[in-house]
C-alpha positions in Angstrom: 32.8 3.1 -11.9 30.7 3.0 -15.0 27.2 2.4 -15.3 27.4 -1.1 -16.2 29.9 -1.9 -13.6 27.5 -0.6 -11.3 24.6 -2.5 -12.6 26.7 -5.1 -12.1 27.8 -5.1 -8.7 24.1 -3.9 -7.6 22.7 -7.1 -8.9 25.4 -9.6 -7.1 24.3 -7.8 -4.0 20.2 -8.0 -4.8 20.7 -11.8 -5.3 22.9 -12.3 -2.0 19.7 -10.2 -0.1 17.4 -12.8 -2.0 19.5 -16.0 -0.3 17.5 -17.4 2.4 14.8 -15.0 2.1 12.1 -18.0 2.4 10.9 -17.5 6.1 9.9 -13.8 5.3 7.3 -14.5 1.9 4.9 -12.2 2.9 7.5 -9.3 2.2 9.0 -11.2 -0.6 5.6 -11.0 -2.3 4.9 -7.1 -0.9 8.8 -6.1 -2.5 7.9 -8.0 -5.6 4.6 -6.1 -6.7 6.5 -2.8 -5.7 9.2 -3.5 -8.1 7.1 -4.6 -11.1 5.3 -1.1 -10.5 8.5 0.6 -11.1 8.8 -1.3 -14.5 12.4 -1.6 -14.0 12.8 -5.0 -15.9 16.6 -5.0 -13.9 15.3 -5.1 -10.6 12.3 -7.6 -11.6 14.7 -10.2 -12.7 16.1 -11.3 -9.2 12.7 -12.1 -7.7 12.5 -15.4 -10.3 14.5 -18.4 -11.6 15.7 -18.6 -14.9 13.1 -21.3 -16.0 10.1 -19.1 -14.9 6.9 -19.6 -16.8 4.3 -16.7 -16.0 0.8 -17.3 -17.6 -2.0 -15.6 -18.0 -5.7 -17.4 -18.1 -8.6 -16.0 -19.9 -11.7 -17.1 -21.0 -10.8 -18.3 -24.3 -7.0 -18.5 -24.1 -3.7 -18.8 -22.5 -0.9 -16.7 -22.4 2.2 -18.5 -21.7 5.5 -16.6 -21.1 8.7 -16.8 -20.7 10.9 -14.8 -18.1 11.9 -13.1 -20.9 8.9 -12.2 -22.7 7.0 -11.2 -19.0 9.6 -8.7 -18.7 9.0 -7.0 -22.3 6.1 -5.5 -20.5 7.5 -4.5 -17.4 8.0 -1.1 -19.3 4.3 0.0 -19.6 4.1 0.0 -15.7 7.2 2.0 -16.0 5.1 3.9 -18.0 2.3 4.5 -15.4 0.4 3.0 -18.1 -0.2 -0.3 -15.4 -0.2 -0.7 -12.3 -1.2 -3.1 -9.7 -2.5 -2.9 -6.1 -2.5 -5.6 -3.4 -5.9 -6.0 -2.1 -5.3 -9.2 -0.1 -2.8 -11.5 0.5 -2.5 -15.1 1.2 1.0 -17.4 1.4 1.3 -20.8 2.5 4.9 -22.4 3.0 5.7 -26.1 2.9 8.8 -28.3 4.4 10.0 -29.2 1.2 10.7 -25.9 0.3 7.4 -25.0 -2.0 5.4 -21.9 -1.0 2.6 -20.8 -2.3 1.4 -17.0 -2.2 -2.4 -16.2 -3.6 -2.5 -12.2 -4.5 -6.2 -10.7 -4.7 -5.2 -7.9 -6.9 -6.7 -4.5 -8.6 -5.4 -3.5 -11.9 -5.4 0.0 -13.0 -5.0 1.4 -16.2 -3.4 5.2 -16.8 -4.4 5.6 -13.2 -8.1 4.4 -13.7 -9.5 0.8 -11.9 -9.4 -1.6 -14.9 -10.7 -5.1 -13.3 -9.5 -7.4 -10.5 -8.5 -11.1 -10.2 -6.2 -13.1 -8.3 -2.1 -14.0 -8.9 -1.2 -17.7 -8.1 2.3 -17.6 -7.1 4.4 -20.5 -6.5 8.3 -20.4 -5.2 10.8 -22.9 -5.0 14.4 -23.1 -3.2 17.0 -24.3 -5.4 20.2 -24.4 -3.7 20.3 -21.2 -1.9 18.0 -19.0 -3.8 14.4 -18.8 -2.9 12.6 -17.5 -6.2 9.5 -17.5 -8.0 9.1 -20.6 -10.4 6.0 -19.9 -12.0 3.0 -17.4 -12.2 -0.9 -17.9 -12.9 -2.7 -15.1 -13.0 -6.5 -14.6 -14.0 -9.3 -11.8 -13.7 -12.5 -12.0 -12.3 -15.2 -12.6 -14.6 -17.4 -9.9 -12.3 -15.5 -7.1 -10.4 -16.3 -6.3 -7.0 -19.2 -4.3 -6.1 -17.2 -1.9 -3.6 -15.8 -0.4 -7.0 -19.3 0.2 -8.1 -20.7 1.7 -5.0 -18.1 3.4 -2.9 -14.3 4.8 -3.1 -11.3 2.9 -2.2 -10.1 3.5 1.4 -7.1 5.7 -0.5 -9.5 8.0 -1.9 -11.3 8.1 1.3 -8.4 9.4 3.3 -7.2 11.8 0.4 -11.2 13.1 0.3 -11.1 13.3 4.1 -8.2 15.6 4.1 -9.4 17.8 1.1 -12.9 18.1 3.5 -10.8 19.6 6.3 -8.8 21.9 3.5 -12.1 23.0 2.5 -13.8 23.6 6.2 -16.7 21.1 4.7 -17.9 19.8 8.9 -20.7 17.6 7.2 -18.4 16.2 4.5 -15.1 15.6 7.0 -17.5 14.0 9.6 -19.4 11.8 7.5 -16.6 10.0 6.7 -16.1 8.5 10.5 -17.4 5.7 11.8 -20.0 6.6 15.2 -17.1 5.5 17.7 -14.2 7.1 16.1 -11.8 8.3 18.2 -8.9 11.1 17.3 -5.4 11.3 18.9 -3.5 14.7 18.1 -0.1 16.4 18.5 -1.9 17.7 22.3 -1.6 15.5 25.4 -4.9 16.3 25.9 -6.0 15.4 22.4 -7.7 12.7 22.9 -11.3 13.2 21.2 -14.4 11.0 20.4 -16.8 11.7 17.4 -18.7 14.1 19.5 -16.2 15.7 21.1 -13.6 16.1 18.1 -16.9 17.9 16.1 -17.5 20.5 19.4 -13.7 21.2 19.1 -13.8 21.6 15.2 -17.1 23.1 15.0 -15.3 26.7 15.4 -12.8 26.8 13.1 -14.7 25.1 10.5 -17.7 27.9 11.0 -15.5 30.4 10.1 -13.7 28.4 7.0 -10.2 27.9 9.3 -9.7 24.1 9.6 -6.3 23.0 8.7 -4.7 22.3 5.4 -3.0 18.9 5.3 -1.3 17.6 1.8 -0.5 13.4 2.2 3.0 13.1 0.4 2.8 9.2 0.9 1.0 6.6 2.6 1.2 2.7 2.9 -2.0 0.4 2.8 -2.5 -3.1 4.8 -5.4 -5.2 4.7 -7.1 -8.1 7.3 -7.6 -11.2 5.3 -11.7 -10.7 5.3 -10.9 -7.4 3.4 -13.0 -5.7 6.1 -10.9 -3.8 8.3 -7.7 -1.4 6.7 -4.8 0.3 8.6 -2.5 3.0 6.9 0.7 5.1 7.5 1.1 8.2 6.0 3.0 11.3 5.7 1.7 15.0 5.5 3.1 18.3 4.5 1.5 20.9 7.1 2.1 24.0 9.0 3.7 21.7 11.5 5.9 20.5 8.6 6.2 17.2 7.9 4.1 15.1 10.3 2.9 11.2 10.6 -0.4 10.2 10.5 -1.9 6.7 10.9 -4.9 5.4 10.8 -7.8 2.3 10.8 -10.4 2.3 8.5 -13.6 -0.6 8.6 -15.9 -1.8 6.4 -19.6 -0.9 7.5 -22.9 -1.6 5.4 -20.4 -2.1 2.2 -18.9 1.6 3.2 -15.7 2.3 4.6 -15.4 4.2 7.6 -12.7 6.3 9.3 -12.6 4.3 13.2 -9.4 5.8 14.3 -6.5 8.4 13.2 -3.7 9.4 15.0 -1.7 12.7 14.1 2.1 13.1 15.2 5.2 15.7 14.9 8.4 14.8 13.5 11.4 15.1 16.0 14.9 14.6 14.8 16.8 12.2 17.4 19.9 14.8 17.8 16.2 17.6 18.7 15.0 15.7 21.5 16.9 16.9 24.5 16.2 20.3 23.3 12.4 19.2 23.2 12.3 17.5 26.1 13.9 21.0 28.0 11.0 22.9 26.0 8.0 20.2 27.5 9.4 20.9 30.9 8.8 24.7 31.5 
């Protein structure tokens, strides 16, 4: 099959998975923003009807665009050059087939925080096909302070790891909240604050804590923006392992209030793991 062909057939199928798709917006929404950061104008196009306007307000003017003209830019995200980051969430469906989705964003620019604002979403069903019929999207005139004054709960975990890497005990500590709690690969690894730092204390005294490298992790937010939860995935002497996590907001500083670290088992392994727990 050729390439077009293939294109083709892939985007009959992407508008059949789109029928019927209203009962499930919030993932509609979530699927959306991760295809625009691909830039992949091809996978965008599904998510809207033809008719789409997507505009732009500013403080002095309106940018009104077509479907067409929104998805001449889809190439600088491609590009890294944009991206954008779900910071909150908020969808509200109606009976007569309307839904409305309000996305608190954060815009990045070659990988640096740009500004914020908000995306006004609005979908429609037209026949089968639950799509997006128009976009309004604006900035805030003053971006939040938590960009000013502290790192984003992503950097937090990656800074938190890099601490251990490093043997830094102050550093790796600090970032916990007072009634953190620990859950390892151990059944007896269950640790508070205190106890997890008498455990650690050791090894980090002699510059031997553990080296752990995230190769991914997912983000999810309350709706107060005050309390975030994470999955992840870590290369480490283990090999790949699991990690996930609940961060909170305290005195405009995020804290680390529970992790919990696990190791991969393939399905067809476990009998073979289970005979290994038993002896």
């Amino acid at each position: 099959m050729n390439i077009k062909g293939f294109s083709l057939v892939w985007f009959s199928l992407f508008l059949i998975h789109f029928s019927g798709f209203s009962h499930n917006a919030d993932s509609l929404v979530r699927s959306f923003y991760a295809s625009l950061n691909k830039g992949d104008s091809i996978e965008i196009v599904p998510y809207f009807h033809p008719t789409a306007r997507i505009k732009h307000v500013g403080e002095d003017q309106v940018w009104d665009l077509s479907l067409q003209q929104f998805l001449k830019v889809s190439p600088k995200f491609k590009s890294d050059l944009y991206s954008e980051e779900i910071m909150r969430l908020e969808v509200r469906s109606f009976e007569s087939g309307l839904t409305y989705a309000d996305v608190h964003f954060d815009f990045y620019i070659e990988g640096s925080y740009s500004h914020s604002g908000i995306d006004h979403i609005c979908y429609s069903t037209r026949g089968d096909l639950f799509r997006i019929e128009s976009i309004y999207s604006s900035d805030f005139k003053e971006n939040p302070k938590k960009k000013v004054t502290l790192e984003s709960p992503d950097e937090l975990m990656d800074q938190w790891h890099l601490a251990a890497a490093q043997a830094d005990f102050d550093s790796f500590f600090n970032f916990m909240s007072a009634d953190f709690i620990y859950l390892g690969t151990d059944p007896s690894e269950r640790w508070t604050k205190k106890t997890f730092a008498l455990f650690c204390q050791p090894y980090f005294d002699q510059g031997k804590a553990w080296d752990f490298k995230p190769n991914w992790r997912n983000w999810y937010y309350s709706e107060d923006h005050k309390t975030a939860w994470f999955e992840e995935s870590l290369d480490t002497w283990m090999e790949e392992c699991r990690g996930s996590g609940v961060l909170i907001l305290e005195d405009g500083q995020w804290k680390i209030a529970h992790y919990n670290l696990t190791v991969l088992i393939e399905n067809e392994k476990m009998k073979k793991f289970l005979k290994l727990r038993r002896k």
